[in-house]
C-alpha positions in Angstrom: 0.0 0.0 0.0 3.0 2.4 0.9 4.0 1.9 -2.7 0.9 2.4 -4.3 0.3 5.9 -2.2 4.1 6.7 -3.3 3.4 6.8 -6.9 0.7 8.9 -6.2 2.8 11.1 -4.4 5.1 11.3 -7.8 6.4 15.3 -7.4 7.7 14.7 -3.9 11.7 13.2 -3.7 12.7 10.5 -1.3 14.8 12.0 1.4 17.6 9.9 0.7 17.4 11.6 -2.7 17.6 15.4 -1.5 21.0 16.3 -0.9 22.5 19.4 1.1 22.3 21.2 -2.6 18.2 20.0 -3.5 16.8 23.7 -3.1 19.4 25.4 -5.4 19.2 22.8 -7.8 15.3 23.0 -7.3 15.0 26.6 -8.4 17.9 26.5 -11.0 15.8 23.5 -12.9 13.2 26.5 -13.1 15.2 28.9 -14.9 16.3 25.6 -17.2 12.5 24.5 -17.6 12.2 27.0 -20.4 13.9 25.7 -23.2 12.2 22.1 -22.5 8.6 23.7 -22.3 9.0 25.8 -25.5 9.2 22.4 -27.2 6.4 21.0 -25.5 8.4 19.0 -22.6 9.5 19.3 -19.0 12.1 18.8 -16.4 10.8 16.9 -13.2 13.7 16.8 -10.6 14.1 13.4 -9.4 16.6 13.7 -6.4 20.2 14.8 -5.6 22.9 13.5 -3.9 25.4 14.7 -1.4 28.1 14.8 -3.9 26.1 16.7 -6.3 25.2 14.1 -8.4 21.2 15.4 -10.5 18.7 13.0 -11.0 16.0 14.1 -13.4 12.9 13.1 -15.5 12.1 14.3 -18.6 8.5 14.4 -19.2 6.5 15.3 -22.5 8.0 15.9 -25.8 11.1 15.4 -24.4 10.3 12.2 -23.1 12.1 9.5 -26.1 13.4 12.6 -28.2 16.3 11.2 -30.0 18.0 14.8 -29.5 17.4 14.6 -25.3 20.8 12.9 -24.5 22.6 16.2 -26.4 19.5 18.4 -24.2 20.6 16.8 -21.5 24.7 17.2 -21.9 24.9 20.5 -23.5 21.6 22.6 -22.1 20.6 21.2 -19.1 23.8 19.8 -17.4 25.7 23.1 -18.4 23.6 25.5 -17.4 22.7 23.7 -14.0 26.4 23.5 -13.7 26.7 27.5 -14.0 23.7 28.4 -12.3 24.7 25.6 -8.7 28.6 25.4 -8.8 27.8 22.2 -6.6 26.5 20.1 -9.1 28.9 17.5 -10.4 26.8 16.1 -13.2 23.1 15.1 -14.3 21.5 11.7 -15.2 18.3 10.7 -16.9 16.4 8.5 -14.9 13.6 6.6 -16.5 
């Protein structure tokens, strides 16, 4: 039942998955959401660790875009990088 009322529950991050930099990675993913929603997609922030390691989603459009993995590298991962000097690097989770 936990499970089931965890899926529900989607938007919120596991505590294990919301590292000391979470909140500044939180409201950088805003600024980044822009290019993805201009092409009909969307960033959902997944968790990150203590060592700066991003976990994200991407949602919509996005979601199976054969161009996401260079999204990901080059727009996402770089500008998270300049926006929260913390962050170390950013995964796709599926």
């Amino acid at each position: 039942m936990k499970a089931f009322l965890k899926w529900f529950k989607k938007d919120e991050v596991d505590p294990a998955e919301a590292g000391p930099l979470f909140r500044e990675v939180k409201d950088a993913i805003t600024d980044v959401q822009a290019y993805a929603r201009s092409h009909g997609g969307e960033i959902q922030l997944v968790g990150v660790s203590d060592e700066g390691d991003v976990k994200i989603k991407l949602n919509g459009a996005c979601n199976g875009c054969p161009l996401s993995d260079i999204t990901l590298r080059q727009g996402i991962e770089t500008q998270l990088k300049q926006l929260v000097p913390g962050v170390r690097k950013v995964t796709q989770v599926l």
